[in-house]
N, C-alpha and C positions, 0 to 999 in steps of 0.2 A: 583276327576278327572272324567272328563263324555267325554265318546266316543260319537264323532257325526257322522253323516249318513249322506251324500249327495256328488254327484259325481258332475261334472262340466267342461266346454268345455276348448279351450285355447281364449286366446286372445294375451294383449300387455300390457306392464306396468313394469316400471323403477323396478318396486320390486321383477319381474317375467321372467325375459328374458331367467333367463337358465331354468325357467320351462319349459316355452313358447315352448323352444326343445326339449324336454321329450315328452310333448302329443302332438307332431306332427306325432306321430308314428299311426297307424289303430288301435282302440282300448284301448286307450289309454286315463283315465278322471284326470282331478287333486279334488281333495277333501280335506277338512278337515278332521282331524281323532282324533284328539282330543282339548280338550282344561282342562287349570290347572290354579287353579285361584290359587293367595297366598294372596290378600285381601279378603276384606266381596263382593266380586261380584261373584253373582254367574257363572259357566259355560256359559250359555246363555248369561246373560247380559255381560260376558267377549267377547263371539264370538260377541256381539251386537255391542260392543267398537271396535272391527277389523272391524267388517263391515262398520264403519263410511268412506263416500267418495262421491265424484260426480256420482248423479244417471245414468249417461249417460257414466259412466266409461267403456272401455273394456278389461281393465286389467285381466288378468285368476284368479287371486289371490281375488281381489274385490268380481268378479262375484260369483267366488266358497265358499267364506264367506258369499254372500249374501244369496247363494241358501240354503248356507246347516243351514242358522238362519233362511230361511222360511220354512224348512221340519222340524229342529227341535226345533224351538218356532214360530209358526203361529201366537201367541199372540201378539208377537210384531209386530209393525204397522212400514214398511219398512221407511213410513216418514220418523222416530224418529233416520233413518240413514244417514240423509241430512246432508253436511257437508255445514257451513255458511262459510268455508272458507276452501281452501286444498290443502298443499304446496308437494308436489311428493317426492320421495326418489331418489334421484340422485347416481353417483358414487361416489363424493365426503361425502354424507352423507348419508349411508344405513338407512335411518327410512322414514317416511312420518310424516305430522305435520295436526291433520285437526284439526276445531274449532267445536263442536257442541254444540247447546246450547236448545238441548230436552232429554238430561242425567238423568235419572231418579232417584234420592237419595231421599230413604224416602218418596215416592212419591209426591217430588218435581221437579218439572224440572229445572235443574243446566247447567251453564255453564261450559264445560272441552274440554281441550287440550289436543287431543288422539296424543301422539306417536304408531307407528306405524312400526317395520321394524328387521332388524336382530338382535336376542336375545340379543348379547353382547355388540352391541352398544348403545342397549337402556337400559341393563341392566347398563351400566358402565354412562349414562346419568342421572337416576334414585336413586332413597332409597327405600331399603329394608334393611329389620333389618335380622341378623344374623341367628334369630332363623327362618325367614322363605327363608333364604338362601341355609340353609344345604337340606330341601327335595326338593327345585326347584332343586338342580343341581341335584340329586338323578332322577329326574323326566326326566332332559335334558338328560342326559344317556342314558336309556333306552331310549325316543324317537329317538337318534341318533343310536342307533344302528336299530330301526327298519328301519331306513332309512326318517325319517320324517324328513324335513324341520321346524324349529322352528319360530314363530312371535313373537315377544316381545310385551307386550303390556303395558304401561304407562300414566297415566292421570295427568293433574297440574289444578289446581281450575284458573277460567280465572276470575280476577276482572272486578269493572264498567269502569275502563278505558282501559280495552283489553289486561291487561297483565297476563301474564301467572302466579302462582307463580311451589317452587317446584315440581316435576314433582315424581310420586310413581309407582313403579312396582307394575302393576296387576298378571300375569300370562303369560303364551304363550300360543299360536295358534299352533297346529302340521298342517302340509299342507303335501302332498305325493301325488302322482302319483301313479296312481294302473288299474290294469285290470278294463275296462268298467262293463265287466258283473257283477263280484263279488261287485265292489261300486252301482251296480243297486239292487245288491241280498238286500245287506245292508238298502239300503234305502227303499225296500217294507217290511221290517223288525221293522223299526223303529218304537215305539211307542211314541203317540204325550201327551199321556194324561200321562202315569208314566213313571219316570226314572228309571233304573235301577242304582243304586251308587255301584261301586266295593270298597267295603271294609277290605275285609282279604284275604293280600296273599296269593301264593301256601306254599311257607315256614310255614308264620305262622299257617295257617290248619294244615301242616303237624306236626309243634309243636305240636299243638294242642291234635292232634289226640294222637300223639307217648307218650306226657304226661298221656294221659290217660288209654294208655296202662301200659307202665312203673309204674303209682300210683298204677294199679291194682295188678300188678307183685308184685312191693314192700309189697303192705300193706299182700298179700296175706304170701307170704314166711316170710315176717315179724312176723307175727302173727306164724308162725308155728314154728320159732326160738324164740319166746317169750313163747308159750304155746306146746312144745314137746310132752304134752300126749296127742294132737288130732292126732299125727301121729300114723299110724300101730302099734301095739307093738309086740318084736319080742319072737318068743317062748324060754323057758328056752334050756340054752345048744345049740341053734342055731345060725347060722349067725349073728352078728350084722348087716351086711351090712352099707351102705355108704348113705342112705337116706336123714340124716338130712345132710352130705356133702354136696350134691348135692344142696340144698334146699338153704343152705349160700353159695354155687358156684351162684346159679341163681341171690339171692338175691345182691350180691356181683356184679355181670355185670350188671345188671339192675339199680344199684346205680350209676356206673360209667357212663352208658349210662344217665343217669338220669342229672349229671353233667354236660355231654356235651349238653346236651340242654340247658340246664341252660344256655350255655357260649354262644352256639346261640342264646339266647333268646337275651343277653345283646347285642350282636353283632347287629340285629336289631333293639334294641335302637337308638343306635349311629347311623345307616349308611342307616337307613331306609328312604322312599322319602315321606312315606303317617306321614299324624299327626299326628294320632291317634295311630300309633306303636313306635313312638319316645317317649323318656324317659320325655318328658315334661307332656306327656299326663297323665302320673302318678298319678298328681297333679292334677286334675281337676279343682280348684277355684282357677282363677286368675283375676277375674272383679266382677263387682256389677252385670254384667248379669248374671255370673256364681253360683251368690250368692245368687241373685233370683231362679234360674235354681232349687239350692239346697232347697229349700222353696218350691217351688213346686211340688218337687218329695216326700221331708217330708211328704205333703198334701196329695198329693194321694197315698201316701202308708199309711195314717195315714185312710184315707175314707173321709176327708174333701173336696177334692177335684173330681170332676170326672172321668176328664180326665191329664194324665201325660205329662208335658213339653216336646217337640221332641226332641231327641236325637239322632241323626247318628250312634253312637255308644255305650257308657254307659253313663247309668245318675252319677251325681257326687257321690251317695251311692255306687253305682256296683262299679264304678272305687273307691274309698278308698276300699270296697270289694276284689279287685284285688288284689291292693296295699297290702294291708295288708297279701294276701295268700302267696303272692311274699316273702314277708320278712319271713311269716312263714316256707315256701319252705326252704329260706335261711338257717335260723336257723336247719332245717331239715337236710341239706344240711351237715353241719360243724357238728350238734351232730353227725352223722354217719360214717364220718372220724374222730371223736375224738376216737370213738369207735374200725373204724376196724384201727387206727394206732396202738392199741396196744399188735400189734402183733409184733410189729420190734421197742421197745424202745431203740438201736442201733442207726438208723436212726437220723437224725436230720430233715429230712422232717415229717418224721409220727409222731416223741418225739413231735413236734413245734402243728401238728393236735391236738395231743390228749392230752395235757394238760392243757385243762380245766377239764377232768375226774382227774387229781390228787388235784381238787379244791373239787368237787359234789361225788367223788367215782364212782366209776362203777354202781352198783344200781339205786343211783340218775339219772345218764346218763341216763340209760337204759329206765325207768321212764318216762323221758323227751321225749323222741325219741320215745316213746310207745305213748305218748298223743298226740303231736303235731299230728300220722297219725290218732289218732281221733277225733281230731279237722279239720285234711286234709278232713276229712268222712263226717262230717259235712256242710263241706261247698258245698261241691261236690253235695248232697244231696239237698239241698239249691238251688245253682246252677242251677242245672236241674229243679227242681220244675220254679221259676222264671224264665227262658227263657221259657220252653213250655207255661206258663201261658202269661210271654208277648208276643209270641208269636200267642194265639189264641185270645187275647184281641186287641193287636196293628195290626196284618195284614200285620207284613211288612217281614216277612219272618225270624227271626234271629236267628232261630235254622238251616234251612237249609244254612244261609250263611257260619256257618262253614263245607260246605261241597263245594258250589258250591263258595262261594268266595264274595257273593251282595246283598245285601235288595232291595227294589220295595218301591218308596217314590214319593207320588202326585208330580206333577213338579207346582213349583212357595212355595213348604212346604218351612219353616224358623226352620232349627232345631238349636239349643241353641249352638252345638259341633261344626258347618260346617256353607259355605254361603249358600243361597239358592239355593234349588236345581230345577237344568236346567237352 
């Protein structure tokens, strides 16, 4: 998703009438505010597809797509928004229909039928596949609550004799109404040459973070419930005290808190609106580009290559990397409650935990649950090494994005993960 920059006046247009009442007020600009592509189009060439219309349009809606594609992509040549034909949006049919036929695909110019009009009726007009159904509405959400106005936007391949076929959801358009000043702030802000891609939410940072506190916590009190003689030793005939108590009290909340991350985490699978956090993204290789993708990150990790495939987010090693810490987590997870259920073999909840320990023994367990967090150590280790490295080699910021939330990525870049960006 790419936020756009540019404020814009009112006018008139079947699509726009109750805007049209909104910035009649002093101060008052309508703009675009964002745009969310769910095909291979990127942000820009999505606002590019809204902005198709008659150049001589006074529509507020029109004008404010056209301004805010020429603040932010100059590249595109306003021509290539000529509509060769352009049917309005009425009351009876909330969309518009225009023809153009300088669409860019593959750097070919194509003919497409832009719909054009309220989310739901072009959505319900449309195909889109399921799996990129669940984070548009995620996305429509959140736009509605900020107050944005949604565009739907849909293209159908127009054959040689004029007819349209199937029609495929692209993305929407957000539109709002906002303070002059602040949409003027926005737009002397804008940068024309890189994008900024917001990549990782506030939540998952915060994952993020809290994981890495918690693994510290764990392994630390861990270790000191595995090897007792690096604690104090207490003098003969004195206090025992409650030290190593306390140490499986810490250890012991820090496990549970640990869980519930865990349950967030899964929770963001399911109900997240970005890609790249949904449980699909797990997987990495699901095409022959993905598969190149993986051949090429081989290479330049092997030195055969020079430079590394782009990626938005993880190349398909990092993520199986992932994947694989995930299940070891997992497995961390359930050794741990095997462990402290057998405290209360009473229970049917804790007996059900912890008997896989009357398979392997206590021992073995213990073993188990000892290696996994240095194998945890290892990868962490790893980890760290390979983002500051990619990070001073690629330039695009991915150490600091798990802090501020965004990488910095040329505009018109093709990364392998995402469509083009801007």
């Amino acid at each position: 998703m790419t936020t756009l920059h540019t404020p814009h006046g009112s006018g008139r247009g079947a699509e726009s009438h109750s805007t049209k009442r909104d910035t009649q007020g002093a101060g008052r600009v309508l703009r675009p505010t964002r745009a969310y592509s769910v095909g291979h189009y990127s942000s820009g060439r999505l606002l590019a597809l809204a902005a198709v219309g008659p150049q001589d349009s006074t529509d507020p809606v029109e004008r404010a797509l056209r301004t805010s594609l020429h603040v932010n992509r100059p590249d595109i040549d306003q021509a290539e928004l000529t509509a060769v034909s352009f049917d309005a949006a009425s009351t009876e049919r909330p969309y518009s229909l225009a023809v153009c036929d300088t669409i860019t695909i593959n750097k070919e110019h194509q003919t497409r039928m832009i719909m054009r009009g309220d989310y739901e009726a072009v959505l319900e007009q449309s195909q889109l596949s399921n799996e990129e159904r669940a984070p548009l509405v995620q996305t429509v959400k959140t736009a509605r609550r900020k107050g944005e106005r949604l565009l739907g936007i849909a293209t159908a391949h127009v054959d040689d004799d004029g007819q349209p076929g199937p029609f495929r959801f692209q993305g929407v358009v957000g539109v709002k109404v906002e303070d002059k000043d602040r949409a003027m702030k926005d737009v002397r802000a804008n940068p024309n040459q890189w994008v900024r891609v917001n990549l990782w939410t506030v939540p998952l940072r915060l994952q993020h973070w809290g994981n890495v506190a918690l693994i510290v916590i764990l392994s630390v009190t861990g270790y000191f419930i595995m090897n007792p003689g690096l604690l104090p030793a207490q003098q003969p005939g004195g206090d025992p005290g409650y030290l190593m108590g306390w140490v499986r009290y810490i250890h012991f909340v820090a496990a549970f808190l640990w869980l519930l991350l865990g349950f967030t985490r899964c929770v963001i699978w399911v109900t997240s609106r970005h890609r790249q956090l949904r449980w699909r993204a797990m997987w990495p290789i699901r095409s022959k580009r993905d598969l190149h993708g993986l051949v090429g990150t081989l290479k330049y990790y092997l030195f055969l290559q020079k430079h590394p495939p782009l990626y938005l987010t993880h190349n398909p090693l990092q993520q199986f990397a992932y994947t694989a810490i995930y299940l070891l987590c997992l497995f961390q997870m359930l050794s741990g409650l095997a462990l402290y259920g057998l405290y209360n073999q009473n229970s049917i909840i804790w007996s059900f935990f912890s008997y896989p320990v009357h398979w392997t023994g206590i021992p073995t367990m213990r073993l188990i649950h000892a290696m996994i967090m240095f194998i945890v150590w290892m990868f962490v280790w790893i980890h760290v090494y390979l983002a500051v490295r990619a990070d001073s080699v690629e330039r695009h910021g991915g150490v600091s994005s798990m802090i501020n939330g965004g990488v910095w990525l040329r505009r018109g870049a093709q990364p392998y993960d995402a469509p083009e960006i801007g």
